[in-house]
C-alpha positions in Angstrom: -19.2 -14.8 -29.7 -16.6 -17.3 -29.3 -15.9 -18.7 -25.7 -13.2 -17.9 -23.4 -10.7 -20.1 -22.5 -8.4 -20.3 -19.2 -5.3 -22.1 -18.8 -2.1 -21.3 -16.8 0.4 -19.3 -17.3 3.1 -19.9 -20.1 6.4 -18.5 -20.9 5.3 -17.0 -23.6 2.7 -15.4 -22.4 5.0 -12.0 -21.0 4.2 -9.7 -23.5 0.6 -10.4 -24.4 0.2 -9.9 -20.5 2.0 -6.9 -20.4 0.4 -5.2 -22.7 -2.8 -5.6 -20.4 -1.9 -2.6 -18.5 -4.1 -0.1 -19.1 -3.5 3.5 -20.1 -5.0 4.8 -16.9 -3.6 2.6 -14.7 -1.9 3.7 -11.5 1.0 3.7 -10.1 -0.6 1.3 -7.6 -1.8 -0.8 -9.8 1.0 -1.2 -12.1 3.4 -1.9 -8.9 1.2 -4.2 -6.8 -1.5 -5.4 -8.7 -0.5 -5.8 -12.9 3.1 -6.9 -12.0 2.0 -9.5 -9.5 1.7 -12.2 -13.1 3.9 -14.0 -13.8 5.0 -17.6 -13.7 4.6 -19.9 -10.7 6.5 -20.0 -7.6 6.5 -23.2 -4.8 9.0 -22.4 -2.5 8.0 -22.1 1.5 5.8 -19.4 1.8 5.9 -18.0 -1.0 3.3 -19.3 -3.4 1.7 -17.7 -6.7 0.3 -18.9 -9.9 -1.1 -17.0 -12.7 -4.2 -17.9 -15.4 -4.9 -16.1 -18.3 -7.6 -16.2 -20.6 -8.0 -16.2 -24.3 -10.7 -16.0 -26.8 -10.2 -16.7 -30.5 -6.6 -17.4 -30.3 -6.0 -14.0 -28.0 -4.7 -13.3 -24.7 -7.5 -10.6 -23.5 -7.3 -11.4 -19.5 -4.9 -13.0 -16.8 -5.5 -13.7 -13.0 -2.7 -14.2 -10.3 -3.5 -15.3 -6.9 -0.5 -15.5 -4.4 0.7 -15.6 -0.6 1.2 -12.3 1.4 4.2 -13.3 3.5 3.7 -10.5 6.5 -0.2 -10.7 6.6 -1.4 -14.4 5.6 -5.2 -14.0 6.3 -5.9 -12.9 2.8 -4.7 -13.9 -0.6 -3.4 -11.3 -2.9 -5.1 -11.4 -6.2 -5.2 -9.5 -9.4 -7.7 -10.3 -12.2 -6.9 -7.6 -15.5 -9.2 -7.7 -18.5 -7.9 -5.8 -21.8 -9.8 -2.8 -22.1 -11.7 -3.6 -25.4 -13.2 -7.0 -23.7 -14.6 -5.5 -20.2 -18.0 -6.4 -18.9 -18.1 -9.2 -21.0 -18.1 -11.4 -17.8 -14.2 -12.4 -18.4 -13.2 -11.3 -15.1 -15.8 -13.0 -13.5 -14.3 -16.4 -15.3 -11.2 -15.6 -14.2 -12.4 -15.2 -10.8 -14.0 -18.1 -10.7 -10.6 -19.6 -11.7 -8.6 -18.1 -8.8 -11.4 -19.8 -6.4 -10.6 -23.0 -8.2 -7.1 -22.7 -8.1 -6.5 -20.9 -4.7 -4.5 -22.9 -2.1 -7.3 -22.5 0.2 -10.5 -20.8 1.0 -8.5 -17.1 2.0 -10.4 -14.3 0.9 -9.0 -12.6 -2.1 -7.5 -8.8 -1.9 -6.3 -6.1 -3.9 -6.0 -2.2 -3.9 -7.8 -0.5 -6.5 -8.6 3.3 -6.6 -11.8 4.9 -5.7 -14.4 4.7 -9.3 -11.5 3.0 -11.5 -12.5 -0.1 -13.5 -10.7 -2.0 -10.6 -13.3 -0.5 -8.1 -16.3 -1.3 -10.3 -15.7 -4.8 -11.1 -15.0 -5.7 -7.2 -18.3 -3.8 -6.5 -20.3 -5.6 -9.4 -18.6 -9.6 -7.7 -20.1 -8.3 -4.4 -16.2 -7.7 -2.6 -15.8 -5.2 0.3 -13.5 -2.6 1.1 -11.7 -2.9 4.1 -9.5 0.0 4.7 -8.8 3.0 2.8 -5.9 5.3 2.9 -6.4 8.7 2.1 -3.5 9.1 -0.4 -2.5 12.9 0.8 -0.1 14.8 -1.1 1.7 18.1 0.9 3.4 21.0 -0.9 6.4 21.5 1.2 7.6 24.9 0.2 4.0 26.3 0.1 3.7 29.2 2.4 0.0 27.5 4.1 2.2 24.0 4.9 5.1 26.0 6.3 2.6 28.2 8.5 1.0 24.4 9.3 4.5 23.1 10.1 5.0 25.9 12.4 2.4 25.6 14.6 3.1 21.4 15.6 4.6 22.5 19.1 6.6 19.5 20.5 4.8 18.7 23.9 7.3 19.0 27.0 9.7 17.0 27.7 10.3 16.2 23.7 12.8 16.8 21.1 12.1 16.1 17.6 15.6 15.5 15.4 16.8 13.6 12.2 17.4 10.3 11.6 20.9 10.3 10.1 22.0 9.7 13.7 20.2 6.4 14.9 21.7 3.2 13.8 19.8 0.9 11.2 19.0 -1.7 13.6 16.9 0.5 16.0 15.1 2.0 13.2 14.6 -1.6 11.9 13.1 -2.7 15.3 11.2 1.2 15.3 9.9 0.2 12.2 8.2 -3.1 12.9 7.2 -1.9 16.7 5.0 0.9 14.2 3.7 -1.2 12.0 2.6 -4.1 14.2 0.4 -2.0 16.3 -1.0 0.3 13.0 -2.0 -3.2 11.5 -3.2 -5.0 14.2 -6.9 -4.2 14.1 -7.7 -4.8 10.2 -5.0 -6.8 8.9 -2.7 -7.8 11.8 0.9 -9.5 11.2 1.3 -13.3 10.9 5.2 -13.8 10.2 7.4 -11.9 12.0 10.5 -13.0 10.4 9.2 -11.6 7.2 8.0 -8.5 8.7 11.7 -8.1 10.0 12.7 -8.7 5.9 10.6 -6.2 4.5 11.9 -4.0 7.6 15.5 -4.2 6.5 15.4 -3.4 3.0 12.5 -0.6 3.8 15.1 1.0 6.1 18.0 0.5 3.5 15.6 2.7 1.3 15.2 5.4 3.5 16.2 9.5 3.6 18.0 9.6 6.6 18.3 13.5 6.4 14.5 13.6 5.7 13.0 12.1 8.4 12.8 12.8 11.7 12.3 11.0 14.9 10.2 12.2 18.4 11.5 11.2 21.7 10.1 11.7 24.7 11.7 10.8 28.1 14.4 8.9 26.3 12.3 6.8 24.8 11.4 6.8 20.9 7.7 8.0 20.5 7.3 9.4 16.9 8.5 7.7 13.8 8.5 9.6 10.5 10.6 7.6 7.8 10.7 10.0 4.1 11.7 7.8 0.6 12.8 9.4 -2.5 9.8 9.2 -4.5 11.0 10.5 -8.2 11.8 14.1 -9.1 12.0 15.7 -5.9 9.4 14.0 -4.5 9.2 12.2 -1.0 6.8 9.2 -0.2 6.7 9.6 3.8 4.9 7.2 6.7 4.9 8.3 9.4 3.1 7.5 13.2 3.6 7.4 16.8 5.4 4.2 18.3 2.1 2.5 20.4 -1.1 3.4 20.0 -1.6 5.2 23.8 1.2 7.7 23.3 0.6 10.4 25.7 0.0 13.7 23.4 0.2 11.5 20.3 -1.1 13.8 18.0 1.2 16.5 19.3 4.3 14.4 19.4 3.6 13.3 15.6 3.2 16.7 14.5 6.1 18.0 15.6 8.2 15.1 13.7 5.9 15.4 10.5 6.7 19.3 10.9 10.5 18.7 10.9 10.6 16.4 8.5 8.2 19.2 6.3 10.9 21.9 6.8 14.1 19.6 5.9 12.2 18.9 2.7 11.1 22.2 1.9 15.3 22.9 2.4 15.9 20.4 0.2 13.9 22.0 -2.9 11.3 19.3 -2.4 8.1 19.7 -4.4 6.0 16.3 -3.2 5.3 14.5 -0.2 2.9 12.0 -0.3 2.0 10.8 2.9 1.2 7.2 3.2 -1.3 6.4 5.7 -4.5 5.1 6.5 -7.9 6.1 8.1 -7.7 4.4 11.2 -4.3 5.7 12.4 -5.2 7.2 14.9 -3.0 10.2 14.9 -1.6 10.3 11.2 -5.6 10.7 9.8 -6.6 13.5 12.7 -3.6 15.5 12.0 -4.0 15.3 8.0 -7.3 16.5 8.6 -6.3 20.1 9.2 -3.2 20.2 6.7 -3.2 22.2 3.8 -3.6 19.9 0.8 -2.2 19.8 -2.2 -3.8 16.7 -4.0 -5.4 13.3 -2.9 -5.4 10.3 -4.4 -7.1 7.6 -2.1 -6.8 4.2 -2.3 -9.4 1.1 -1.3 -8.1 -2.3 0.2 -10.7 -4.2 -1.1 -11.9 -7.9 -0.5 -13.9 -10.9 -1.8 -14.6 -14.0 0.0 -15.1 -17.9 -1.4 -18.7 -17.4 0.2 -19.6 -14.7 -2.6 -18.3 -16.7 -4.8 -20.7 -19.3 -6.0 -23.9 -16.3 -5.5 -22.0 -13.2 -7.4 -20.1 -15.1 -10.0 
């Protein structure tokens, strides 16, 4: 068999690395991981270089490390093997090659679903998961998530209402207060300036008509941002505002529930909630909803230790 051969990226490689992406590959994937190739960048923070690999004159593998500008402790990296040329040990070489070429010894991450071919190779190079998120999908106009809905009672002393009312530069601060305190234990926030970027556009994005807000006391306690998510579908995060809100679970539930009834209004079909386990009042509550479909998702890693044992 002949060998394989890695070199860096080219212009011409687009296409030949495009047509990498498998069949089955998800929406996740095809976002966050496949479209992270691509040519070089130098600039500041933002760093990325791509290698691809080739054997008998054919492009049948690429690997991309690059920078995560909000959460710097890792490395984002995606390593892709055309179908026909798996567990041949090509994405082990190109492994190997983003160790070589990484800017420094950061462990390597990428989300890949539970059992995909993403999944197996991470498990067969040693890598961890280190968070999952339980990819929950709600029916809105179904009779069991209306009944569910109904019983989230707002604790006293809180009102639950939309968010077409609060001005983008309090939900722009609401948004990074959330996600600071959600990240802090697993993959905490290193640059707050481009926390505050991806904060802007993610609140240009937003349904302001679908989600909802809790206060309590006059002070903002429940955050529940909805985002058109295709054909009457909503993609929706949602959690309290610090982790010891009093009657957390309760205050969430009642925003989550408006936010379920303004959809199911709306002729919405979808709502995919994104969250993860270790929210501490998002998880609990999904717990007990009525489900419509769940497509979880692994936030895997691989550190330069493993490297030199599993490769």
């Amino acid at each position: 068999m002949d060998a394989v051969m890695v070199r860096p990226w080219s212009d011409g490689d687009a296409a030949e690395v495009a047509a990498l992406l498998a069949s089955d590959a998800t929406p996740v994937w095809a976002n966050q991981g496949h479209a992270l190739h691509g040519p070089a960048w130098r600039e500041g923070r933002r760093w990325r270089q791509t290698w691809v690999a080739e054997r008998a004159g054919h492009l049948i593998g690429a690997v991309t490390v690059a920078t995560n500008r909000v959460h710097d402790g890792r490395l984002l990296c995606a390593v892709e093997v055309a179908e026909q040329h798996r567990r041949r040990g090509v994405g082990s070489e190109l492994l190997r090659q983003a160790y070589r070429g990484a800017p420094d010894s950061r462990p390597l991450a990428a989300k890949v679903a539970p059992d995909s071919a993403g999944h197996h190779f991470v498990a067969a190079v040693g890598g961890l998961a280190y968070q999952r998120c339980d990819g929950v999908t709600l029916d809105p106009s179904s009779p069991n998530v209306q009944a569910w809905a109904a019983g989230a009672v707002a604790p006293h002393g809180a009102r639950v209402e939309p968010l077409d009312g609060w001005a983008h530069e309090r939900l722009v601060a609401a948004f990074v207060e959330q996600y600071l305190w959600v990240h802090e234990g697993w993959s905490p926030v290193t640059s707050l300036d481009a926390l505050d970027d991806v904060a802007r556009s993610t609140i240009d994005e937003h349904d302001a008509t679908m989600g909802s807000v809790a206060v309590v006391d006059g002070h903002l306690a429940a955050l529940v941002l909805a985002f058109p998510a295709g054909d009457h579908q909503l993609e929706v995060v949602a959690e309290t505002q610090s982790r010891s809100q009093p009657h957390g679970a309760a205050v969430l539930a009642a925003a989550l529930a408006r936010t379920v009834t303004a959809a199911a209004a709306a002729g919405m079909t979808a709502l995919e909630l994104d969250g993860h386990v270790t929210d501490p009042h998002l998880h609990p509550l999904l717990q007990s909803a009525p489900v419509v479909t769940s497509n979880p998702l692994l936030l895997v890693e691989h550190s330069s230790q493993q490297a030199g044992a599993d490769l």
